[in-house]
PyMOL CGO cylinders between C-alpha atoms (Angstrom):
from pymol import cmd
from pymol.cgo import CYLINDER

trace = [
    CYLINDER, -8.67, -24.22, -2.50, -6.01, -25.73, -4.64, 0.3, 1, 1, 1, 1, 1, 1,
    CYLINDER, -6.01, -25.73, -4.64, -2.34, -25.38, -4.63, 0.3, 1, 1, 1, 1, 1, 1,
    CYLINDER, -2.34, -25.38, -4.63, -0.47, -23.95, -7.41, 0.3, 1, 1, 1, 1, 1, 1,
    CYLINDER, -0.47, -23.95, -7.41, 3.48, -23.50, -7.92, 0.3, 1, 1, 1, 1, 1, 1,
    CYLINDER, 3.48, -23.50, -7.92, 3.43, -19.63, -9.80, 0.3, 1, 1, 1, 1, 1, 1,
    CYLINDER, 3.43, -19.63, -9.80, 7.58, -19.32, -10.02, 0.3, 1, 1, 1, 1, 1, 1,
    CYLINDER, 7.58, -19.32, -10.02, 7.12, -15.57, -12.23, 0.3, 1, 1, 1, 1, 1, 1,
    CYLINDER, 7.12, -15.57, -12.23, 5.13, -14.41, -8.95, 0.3, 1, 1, 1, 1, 1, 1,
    CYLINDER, 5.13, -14.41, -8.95, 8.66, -13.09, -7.96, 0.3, 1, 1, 1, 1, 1, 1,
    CYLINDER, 8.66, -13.09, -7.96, 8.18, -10.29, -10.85, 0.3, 1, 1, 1, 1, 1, 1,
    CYLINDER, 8.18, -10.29, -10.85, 5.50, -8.40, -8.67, 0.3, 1, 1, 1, 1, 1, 1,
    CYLINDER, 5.50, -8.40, -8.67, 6.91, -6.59, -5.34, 0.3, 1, 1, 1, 1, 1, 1,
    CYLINDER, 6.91, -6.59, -5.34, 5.34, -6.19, -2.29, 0.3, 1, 1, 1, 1, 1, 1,
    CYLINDER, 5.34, -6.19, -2.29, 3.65, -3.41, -0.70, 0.3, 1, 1, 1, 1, 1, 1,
    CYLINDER, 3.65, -3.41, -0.70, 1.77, -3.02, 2.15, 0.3, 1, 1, 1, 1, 1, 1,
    CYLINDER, 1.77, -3.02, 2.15, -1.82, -2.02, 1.29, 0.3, 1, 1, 1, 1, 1, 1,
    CYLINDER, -1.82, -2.02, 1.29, -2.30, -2.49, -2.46, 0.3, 1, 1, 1, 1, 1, 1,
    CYLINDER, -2.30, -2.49, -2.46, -4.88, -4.29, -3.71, 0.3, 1, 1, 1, 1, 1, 1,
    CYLINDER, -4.88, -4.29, -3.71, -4.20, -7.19, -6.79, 0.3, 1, 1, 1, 1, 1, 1,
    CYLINDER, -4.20, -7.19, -6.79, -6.52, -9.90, -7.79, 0.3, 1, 1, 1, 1, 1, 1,
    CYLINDER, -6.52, -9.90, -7.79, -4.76, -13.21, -9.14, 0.3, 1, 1, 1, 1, 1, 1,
    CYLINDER, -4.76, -13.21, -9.14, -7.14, -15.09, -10.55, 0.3, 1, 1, 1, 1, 1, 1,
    CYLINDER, -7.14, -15.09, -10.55, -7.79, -18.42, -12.73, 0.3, 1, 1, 1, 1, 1, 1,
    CYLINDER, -7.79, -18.42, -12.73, -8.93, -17.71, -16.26, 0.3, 1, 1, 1, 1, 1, 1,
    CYLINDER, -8.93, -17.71, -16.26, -10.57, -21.66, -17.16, 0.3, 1, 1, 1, 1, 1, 1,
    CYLINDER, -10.57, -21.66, -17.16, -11.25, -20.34, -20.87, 0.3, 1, 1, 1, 1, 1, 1,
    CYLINDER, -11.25, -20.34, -20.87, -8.15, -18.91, -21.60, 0.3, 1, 1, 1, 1, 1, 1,
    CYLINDER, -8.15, -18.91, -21.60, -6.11, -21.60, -19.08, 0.3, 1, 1, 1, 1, 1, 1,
    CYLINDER, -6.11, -21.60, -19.08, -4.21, -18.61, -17.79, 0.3, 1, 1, 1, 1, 1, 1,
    CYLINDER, -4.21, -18.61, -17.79, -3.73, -16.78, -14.31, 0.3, 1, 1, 1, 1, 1, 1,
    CYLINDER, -3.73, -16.78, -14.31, -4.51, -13.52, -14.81, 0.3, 1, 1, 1, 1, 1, 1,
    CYLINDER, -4.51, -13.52, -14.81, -2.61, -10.35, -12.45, 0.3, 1, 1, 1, 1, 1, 1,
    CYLINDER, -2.61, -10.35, -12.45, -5.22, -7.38, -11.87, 0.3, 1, 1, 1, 1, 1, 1,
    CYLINDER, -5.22, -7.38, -11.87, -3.90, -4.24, -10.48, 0.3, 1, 1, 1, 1, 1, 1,
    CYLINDER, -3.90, -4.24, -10.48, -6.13, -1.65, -8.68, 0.3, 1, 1, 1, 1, 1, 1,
    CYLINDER, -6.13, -1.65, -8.68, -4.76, 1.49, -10.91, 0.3, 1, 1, 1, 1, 1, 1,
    CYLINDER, -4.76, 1.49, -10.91, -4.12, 1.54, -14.73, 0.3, 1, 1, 1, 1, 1, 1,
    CYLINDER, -4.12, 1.54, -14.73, -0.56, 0.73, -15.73, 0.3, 1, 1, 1, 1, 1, 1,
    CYLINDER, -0.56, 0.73, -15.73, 0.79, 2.06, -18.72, 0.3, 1, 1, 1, 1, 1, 1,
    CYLINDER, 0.79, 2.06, -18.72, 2.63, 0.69, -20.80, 0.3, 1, 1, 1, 1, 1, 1,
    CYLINDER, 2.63, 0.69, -20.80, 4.49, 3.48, -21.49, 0.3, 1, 1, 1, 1, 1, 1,
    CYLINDER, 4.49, 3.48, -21.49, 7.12, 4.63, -18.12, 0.3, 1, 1, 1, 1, 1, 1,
    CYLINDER, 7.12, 4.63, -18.12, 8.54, 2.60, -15.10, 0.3, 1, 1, 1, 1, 1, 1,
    CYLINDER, 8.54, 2.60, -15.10, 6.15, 1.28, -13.09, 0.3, 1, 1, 1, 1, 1, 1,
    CYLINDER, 6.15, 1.28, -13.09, 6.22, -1.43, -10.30, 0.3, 1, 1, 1, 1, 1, 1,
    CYLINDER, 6.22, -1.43, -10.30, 3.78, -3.87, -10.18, 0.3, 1, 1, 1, 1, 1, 1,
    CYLINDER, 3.78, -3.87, -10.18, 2.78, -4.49, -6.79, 0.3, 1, 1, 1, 1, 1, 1,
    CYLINDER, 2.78, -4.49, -6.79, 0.50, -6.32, -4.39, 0.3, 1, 1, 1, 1, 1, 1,
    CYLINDER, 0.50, -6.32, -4.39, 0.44, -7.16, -0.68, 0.3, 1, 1, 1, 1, 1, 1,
    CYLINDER, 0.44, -7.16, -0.68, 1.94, -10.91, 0.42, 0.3, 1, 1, 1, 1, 1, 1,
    CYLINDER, 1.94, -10.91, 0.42, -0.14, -10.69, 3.72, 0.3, 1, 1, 1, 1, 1, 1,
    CYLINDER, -0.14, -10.69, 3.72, -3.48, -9.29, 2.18, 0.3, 1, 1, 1, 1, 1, 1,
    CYLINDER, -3.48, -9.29, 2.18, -5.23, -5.78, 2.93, 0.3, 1, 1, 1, 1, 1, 1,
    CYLINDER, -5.23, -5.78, 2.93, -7.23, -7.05, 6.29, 0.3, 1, 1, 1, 1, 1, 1,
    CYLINDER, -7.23, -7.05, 6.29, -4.63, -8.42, 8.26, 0.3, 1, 1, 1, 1, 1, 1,
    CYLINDER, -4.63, -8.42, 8.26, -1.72, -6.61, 7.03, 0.3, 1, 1, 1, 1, 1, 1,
    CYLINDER, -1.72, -6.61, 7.03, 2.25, -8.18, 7.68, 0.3, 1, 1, 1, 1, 1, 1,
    CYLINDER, 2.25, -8.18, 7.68, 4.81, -7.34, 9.50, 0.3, 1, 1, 1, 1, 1, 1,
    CYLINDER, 4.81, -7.34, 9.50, 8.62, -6.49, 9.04, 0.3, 1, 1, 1, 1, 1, 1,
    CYLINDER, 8.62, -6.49, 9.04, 9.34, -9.39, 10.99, 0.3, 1, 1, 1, 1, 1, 1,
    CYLINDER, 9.34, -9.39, 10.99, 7.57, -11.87, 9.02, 0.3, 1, 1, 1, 1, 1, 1,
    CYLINDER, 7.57, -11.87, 9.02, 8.35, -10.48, 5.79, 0.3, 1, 1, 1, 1, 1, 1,
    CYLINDER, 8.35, -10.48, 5.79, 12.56, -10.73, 7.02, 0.3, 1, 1, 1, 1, 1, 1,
    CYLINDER, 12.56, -10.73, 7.02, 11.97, -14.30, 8.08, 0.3, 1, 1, 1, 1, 1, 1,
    CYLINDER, 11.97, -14.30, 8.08, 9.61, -15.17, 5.09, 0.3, 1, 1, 1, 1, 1, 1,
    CYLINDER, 9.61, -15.17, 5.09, 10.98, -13.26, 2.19, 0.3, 1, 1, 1, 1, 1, 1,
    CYLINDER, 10.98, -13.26, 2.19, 14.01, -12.32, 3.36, 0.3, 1, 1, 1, 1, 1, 1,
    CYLINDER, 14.01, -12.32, 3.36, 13.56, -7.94, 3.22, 0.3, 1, 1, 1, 1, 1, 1,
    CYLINDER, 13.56, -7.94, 3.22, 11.43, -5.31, 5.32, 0.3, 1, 1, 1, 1, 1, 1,
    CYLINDER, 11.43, -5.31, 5.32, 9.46, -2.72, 4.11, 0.3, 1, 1, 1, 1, 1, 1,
    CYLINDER, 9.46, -2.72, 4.11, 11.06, 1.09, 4.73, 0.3, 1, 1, 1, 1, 1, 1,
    CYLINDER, 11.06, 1.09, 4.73, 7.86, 2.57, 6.85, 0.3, 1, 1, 1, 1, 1, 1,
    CYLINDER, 7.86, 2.57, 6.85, 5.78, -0.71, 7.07, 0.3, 1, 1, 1, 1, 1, 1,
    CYLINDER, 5.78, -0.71, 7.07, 2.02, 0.76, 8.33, 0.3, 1, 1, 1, 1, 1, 1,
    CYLINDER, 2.02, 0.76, 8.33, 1.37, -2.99, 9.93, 0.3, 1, 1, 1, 1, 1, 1,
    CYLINDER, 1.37, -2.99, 9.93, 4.89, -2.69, 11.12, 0.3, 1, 1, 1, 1, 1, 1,
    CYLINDER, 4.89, -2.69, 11.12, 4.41, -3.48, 15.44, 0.3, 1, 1, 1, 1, 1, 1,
    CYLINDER, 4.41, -3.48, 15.44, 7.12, -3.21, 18.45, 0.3, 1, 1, 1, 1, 1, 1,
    CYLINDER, 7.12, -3.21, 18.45, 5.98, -4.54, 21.61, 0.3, 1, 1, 1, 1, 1, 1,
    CYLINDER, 5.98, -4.54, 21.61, 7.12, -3.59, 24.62, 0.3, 1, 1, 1, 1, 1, 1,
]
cmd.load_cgo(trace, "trace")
């Protein structure tokens, strides 16, 4: 896999559980953002994907020491004992 430094990434928020596809378009030399609903572009609407993917899900703790926030009810959210 290649490295690549995507600086507008900030415009998309995170949350846990949503499912976005960034992928390379090599015809039209773009990265392309696909959501799993229909946005319009009519109304407020966040656009929104998951930082630690679907499978493994992230935690409060690594998103405060990572990205510097938590998520308010976090479902991968863990307190051990």
């Amino acid at each position: 896999p290649e490295i690549a430094f995507i600086p507008w990434i900030d415009f998309a928020n995170h949350r846990s559980g949503k499912k976005a596809i960034f992928e390379y378009d090599l015809f039209g030399d773009a990265i392309l953002f696909k959501a799993e609903n229909k946005v319009s572009a009519s109304g407020e609407q966040w656009v929104t994907f998951d930082y630690g993917g679907t499978s493994n899900g992230i935690t409060n703790d690594f998103l405060l020491g990572k990205y510097g926030f938590v998520e308010m009810d976090n479902p991968n959210d863990k307190f051990i004992l």
